[in-house]
C-alpha positions as CSV (number, residue, x, y, z in Angstrom):
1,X,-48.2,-32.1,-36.7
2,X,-50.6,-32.8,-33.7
3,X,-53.9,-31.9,-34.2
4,X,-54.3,-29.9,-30.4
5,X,-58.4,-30.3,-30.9
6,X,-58.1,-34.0,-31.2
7,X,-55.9,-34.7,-28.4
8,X,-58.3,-32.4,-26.0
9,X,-61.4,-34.7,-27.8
10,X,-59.3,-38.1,-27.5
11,X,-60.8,-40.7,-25.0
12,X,-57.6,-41.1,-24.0
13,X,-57.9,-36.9,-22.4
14,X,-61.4,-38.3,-21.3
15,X,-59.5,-41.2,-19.1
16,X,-57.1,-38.6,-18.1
17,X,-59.9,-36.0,-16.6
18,X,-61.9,-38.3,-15.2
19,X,-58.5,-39.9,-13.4
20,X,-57.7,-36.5,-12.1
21,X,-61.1,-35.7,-10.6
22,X,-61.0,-38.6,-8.4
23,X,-57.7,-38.0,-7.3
24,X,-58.8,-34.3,-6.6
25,X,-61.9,-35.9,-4.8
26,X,-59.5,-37.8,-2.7
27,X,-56.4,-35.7,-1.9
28,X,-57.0,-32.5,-2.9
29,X,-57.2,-30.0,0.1
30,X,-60.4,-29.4,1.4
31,X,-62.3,-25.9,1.2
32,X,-65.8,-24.7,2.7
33,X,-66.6,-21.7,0.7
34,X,-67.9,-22.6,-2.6
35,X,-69.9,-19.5,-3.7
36,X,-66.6,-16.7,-3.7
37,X,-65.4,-13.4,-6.4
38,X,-62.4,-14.2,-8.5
39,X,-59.1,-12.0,-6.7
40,X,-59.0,-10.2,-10.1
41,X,-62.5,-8.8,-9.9
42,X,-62.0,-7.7,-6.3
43,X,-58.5,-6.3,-6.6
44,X,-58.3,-5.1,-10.1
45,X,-61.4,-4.1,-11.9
46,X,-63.1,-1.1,-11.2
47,X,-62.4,0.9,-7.6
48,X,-60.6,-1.7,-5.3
49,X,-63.1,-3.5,-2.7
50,X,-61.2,-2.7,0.0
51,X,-63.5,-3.6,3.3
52,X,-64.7,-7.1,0.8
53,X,-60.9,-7.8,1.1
54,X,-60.6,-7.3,4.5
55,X,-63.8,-8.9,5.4
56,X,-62.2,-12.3,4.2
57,X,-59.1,-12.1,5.3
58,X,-60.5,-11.9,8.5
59,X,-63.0,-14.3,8.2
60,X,-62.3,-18.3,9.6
61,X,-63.3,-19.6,6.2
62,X,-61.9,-21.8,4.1
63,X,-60.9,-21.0,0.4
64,X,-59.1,-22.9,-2.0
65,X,-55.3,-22.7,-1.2
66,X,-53.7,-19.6,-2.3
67,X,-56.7,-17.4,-2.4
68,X,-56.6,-15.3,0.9
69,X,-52.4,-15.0,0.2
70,X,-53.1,-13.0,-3.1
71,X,-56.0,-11.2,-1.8
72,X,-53.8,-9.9,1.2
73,X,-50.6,-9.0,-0.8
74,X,-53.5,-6.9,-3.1
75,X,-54.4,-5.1,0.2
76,X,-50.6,-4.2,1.5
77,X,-50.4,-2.7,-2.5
78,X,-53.7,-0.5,-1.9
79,X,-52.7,0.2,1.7
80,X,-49.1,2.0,0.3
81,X,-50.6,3.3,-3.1
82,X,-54.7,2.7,-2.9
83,X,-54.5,4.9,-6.8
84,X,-51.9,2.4,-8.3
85,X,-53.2,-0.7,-10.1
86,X,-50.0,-1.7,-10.7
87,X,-48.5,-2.4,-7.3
88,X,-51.7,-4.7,-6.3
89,X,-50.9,-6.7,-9.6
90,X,-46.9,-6.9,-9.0
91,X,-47.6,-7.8,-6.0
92,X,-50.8,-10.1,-6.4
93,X,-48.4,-12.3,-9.0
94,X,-45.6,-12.5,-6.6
95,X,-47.8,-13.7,-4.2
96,X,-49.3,-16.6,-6.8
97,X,-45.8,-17.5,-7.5
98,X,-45.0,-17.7,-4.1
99,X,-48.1,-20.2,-3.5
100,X,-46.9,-22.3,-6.7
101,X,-43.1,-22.8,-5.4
102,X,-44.5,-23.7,-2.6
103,X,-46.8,-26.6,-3.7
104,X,-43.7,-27.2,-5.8
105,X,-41.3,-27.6,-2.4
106,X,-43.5,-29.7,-0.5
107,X,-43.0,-32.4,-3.1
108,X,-38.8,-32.5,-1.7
109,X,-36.5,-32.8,-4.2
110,X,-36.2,-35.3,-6.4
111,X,-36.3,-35.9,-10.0
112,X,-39.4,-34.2,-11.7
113,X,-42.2,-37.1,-13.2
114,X,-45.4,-36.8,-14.2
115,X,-47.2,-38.0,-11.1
116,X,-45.1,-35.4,-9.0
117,X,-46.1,-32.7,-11.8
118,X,-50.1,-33.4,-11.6
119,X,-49.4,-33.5,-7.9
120,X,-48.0,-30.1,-7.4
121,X,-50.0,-28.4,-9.9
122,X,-53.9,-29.9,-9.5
123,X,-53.5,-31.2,-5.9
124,X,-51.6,-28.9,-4.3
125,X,-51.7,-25.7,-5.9
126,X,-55.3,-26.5,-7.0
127,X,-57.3,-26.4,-10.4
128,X,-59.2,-23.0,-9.0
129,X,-56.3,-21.7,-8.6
130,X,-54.7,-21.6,-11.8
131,X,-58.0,-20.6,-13.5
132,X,-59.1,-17.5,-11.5
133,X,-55.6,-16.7,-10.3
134,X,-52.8,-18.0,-12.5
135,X,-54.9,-17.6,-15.7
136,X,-56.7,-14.4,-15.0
137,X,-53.7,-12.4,-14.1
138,X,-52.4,-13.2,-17.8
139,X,-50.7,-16.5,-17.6
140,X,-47.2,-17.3,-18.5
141,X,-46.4,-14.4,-20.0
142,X,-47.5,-11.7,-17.4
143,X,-45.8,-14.0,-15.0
144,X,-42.3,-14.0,-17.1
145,X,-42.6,-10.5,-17.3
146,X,-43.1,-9.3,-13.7
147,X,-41.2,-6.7,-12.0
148,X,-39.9,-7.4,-9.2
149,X,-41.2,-5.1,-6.5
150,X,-38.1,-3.4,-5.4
151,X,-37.7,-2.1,-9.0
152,X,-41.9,-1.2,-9.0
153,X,-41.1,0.7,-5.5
154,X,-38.3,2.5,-6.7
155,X,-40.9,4.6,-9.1
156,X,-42.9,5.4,-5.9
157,X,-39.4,6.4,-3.5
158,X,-41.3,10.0,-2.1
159,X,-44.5,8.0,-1.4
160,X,-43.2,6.1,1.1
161,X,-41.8,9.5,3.0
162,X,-45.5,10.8,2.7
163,X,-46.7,7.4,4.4
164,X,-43.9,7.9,7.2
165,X,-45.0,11.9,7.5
166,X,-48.4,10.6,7.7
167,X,-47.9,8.2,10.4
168,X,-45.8,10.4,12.1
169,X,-48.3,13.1,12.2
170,X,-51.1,10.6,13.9
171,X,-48.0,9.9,16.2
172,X,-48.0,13.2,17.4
173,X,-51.9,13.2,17.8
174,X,-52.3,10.3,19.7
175,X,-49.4,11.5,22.2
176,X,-50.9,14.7,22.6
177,X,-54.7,13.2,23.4
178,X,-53.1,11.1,26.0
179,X,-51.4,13.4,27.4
180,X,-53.3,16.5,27.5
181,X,-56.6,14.9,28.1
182,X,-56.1,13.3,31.0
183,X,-56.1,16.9,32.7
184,X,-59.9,17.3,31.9
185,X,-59.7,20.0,28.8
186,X,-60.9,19.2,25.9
187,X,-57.9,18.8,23.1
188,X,-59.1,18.9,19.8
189,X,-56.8,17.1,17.6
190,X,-56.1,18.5,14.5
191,X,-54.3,17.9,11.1
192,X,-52.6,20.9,11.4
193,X,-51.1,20.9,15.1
194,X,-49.3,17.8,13.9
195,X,-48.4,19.9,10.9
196,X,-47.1,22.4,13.5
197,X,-44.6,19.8,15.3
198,X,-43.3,18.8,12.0
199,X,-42.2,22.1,11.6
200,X,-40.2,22.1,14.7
201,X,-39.0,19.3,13.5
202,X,-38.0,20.1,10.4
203,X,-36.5,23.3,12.2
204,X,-33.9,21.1,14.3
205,X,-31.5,20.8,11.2
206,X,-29.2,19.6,10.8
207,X,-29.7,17.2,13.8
208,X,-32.4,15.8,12.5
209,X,-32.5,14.7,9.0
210,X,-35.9,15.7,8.2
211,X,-35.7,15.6,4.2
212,X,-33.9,12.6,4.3
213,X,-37.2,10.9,6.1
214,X,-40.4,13.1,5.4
215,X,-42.3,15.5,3.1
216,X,-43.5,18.7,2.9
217,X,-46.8,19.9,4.6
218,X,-48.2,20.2,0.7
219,X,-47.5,16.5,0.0
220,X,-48.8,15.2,3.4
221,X,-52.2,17.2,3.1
222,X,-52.3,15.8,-0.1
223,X,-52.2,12.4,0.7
224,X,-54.3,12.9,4.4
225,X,-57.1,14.3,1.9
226,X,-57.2,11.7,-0.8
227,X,-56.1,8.3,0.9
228,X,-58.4,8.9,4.3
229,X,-58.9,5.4,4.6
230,X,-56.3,4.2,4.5
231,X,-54.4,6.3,7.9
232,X,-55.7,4.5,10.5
233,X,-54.5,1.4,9.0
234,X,-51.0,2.7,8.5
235,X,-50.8,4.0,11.6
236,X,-51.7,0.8,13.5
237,X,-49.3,-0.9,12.0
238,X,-46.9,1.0,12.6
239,X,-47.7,0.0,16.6
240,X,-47.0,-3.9,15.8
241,X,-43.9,-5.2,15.6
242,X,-42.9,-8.5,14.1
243,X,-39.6,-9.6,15.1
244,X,-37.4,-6.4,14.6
245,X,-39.6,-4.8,12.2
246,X,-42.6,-3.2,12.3
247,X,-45.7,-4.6,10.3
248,X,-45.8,-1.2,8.6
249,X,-42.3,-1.5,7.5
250,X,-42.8,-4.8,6.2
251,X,-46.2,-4.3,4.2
252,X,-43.7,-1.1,2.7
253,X,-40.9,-3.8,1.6
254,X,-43.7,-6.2,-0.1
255,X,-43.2,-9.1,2.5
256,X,-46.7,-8.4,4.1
257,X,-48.1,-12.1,3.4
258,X,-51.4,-13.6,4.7
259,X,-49.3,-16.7,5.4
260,X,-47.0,-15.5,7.4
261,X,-49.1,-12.2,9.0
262,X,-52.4,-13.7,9.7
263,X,-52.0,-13.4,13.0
264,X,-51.7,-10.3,13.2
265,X,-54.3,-9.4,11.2
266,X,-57.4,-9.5,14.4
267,X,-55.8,-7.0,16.6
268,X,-54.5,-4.5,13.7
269,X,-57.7,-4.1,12.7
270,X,-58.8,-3.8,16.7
271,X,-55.9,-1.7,16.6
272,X,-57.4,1.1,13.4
273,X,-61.1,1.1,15.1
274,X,-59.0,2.8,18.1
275,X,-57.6,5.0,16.1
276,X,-60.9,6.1,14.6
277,X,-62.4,5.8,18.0
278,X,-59.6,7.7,20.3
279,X,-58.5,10.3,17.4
280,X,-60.3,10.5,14.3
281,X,-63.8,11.1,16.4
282,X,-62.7,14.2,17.9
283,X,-61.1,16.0,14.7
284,X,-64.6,17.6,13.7
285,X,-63.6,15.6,10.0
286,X,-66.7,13.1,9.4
287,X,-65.7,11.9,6.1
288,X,-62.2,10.7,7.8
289,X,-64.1,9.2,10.1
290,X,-66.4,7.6,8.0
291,X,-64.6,6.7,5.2
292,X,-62.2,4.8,7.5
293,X,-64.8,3.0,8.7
294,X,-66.4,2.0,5.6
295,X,-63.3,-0.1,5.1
296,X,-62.7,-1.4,8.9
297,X,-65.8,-2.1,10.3
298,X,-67.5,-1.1,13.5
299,X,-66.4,-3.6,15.5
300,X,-64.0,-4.4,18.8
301,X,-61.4,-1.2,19.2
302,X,-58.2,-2.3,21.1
303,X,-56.7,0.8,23.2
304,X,-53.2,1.2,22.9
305,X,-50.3,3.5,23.9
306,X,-48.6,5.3,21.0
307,X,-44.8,4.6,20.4
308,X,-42.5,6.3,22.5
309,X,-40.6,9.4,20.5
310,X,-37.2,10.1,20.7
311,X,-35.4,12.7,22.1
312,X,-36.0,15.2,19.1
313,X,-39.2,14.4,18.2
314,X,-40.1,14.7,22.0
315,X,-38.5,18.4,21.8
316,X,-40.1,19.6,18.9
317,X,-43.5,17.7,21.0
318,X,-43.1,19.9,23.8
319,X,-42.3,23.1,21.8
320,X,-45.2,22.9,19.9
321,X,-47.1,22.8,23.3
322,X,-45.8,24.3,25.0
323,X,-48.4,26.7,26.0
324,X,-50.5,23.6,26.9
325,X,-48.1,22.0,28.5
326,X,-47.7,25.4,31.0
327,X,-50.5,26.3,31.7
């Protein structure tokens, strides 16, 4: 039986190490940032480090590959449930999978060897890698095991109604600032006026399938009061569309990626300081405000007209108010 110390101590392993370091030295992709935190401290250990997260996704540096992609897949798990561990992790493993079939495709297909194994796995997908992320997030094992995130999501079904009643209810907000502003009064937006065109909303039945799509008021207070940092974020996204979907609805399905949404990443978060800026300022709610914030930074705001609603939700808009809209 092979003695697993003496192969690691062999001078053959030796040879092999030091063959690997220059070909590393050589090929291996270069990165700037040397001095970083592992994903898994950031993501998973203790209270997420949400505006850390954001801050590097947004920065121009550059990590080792695969990094940034399983940061950002952590942040569209804390955006959608910022209380559940497990959805960054799912989603943080598909994400490192993702990054390894990848290394693993740009080799083309042909007959697996040795030299296209080391090249895929300490060139490509990169020794850092499969220590802080691979390794760290449990390995083989953890990786075998994974859900898949439909089947995680499927636990969470009402959540993402509260997330659409939530957005919905900014929705309203933002169209009635706009509108009712521009006439000189002062509108004071308010949690509850939006609760009040949900209602004649939800009174429109059976037109309007309101159970089918939202919550009640008690599960939307709920999450507006515990997840404050996260609405201005949802709600921007909501705004971009990608193709025929909306980044919202994407980062809800698990596809948000930093690969292929990097993009978009600059003016969503331009996008949330409006928000704070335009909606959350004038709610007479400071730790909204501030919490928000905290996560998003202080920096460029990037007006923006809300999405048009449709015939019902314009009705139930107008009857709501009406007595603004009269007088």
């Amino acid at each position: 039986m092979v003695d697993v110390k003496d192969v690691i101590e062999s001078q053959e392993m030796r040879d092999v190490v030091t063959a690997l370091d220059a070909l590393k030295r050589r090929w291996a992709p270069k990165y700037q940032v040397i001095e970083h935190i592992r994903p898994t401290v950031l993501a998973l250990v203790g209270k997420y480090k949400a505006k850390e997260i954001l801050q590097v996704l947004l920065d121009n540096n550059e990590y080792y590959p695969g990094y940034k992609e399983v940061l950002a897949a952590s942040f569209g798990g804390w955006l959608i449930m910022p209380r559940e561990r497990r959805v960054r992790e799912v989603l943080m493993v598909h994400a490192a999978l993702d990054h390894m079939d990848d290394a693993e495709r740009k080799l083309g297909e042909a007959e697996l060897s040795l030299a296209r194994d080391i090249t895929a796995r300490y060139i490509l997908t990169s020794l850092d890698f499969l220590i802080e992320i691979y390794d760290c997030l449990g390995g083989y094992q953890a990786f075998a095991e994974n859900p898949s995130f439909e089947e995680l999501w499927d636990e969470f079904e009402r959540d993402e109604k509260i997330i659409h009643t939530a957005v919905l209810a900014v929705t309203f907000l933002h169209h009635a600032i706009d509108r009712f502003s521009v006439r000189g009064r002062p509108f004071v937006p308010s949690l509850n006026k939006a609760v009040l065109v949900l209602d004649e909303l939800k009174a429109t039945k059976p037109s309007f399938p309101y159970k089918e799509k939202y919550v009640s008021r008690s599960l939307l207070h709920q999450r507006w009061s515990q997840n404050k940092q996260t609405l201005a974020l949802l709600y921007a996204a909501s705004t971009i569309r990608i193709n025929r979907k909306t980044l919202l609805q994407l980062i809800l399905d698990g596809f948000f990626s930093y690969k292929n949404h990097q993009p978009y990443l600059d003016i969503w978060v331009c996008r949330a300081r409006y928000v704070v800026a335009h909606i959350f300022t004038r709610m007479g709610d400071p730790h909204l405000e501030r919490e928000t914030t905290k996560v998003i930074g202080d920096g460029h705001a990037t007006a923006f007209a809300p999405v048009k609603l449709n015939d019902i939700e314009a009705a139930a808009f107008d009857r709501s108010f009406r007595n603004i809209i009269s007088s």
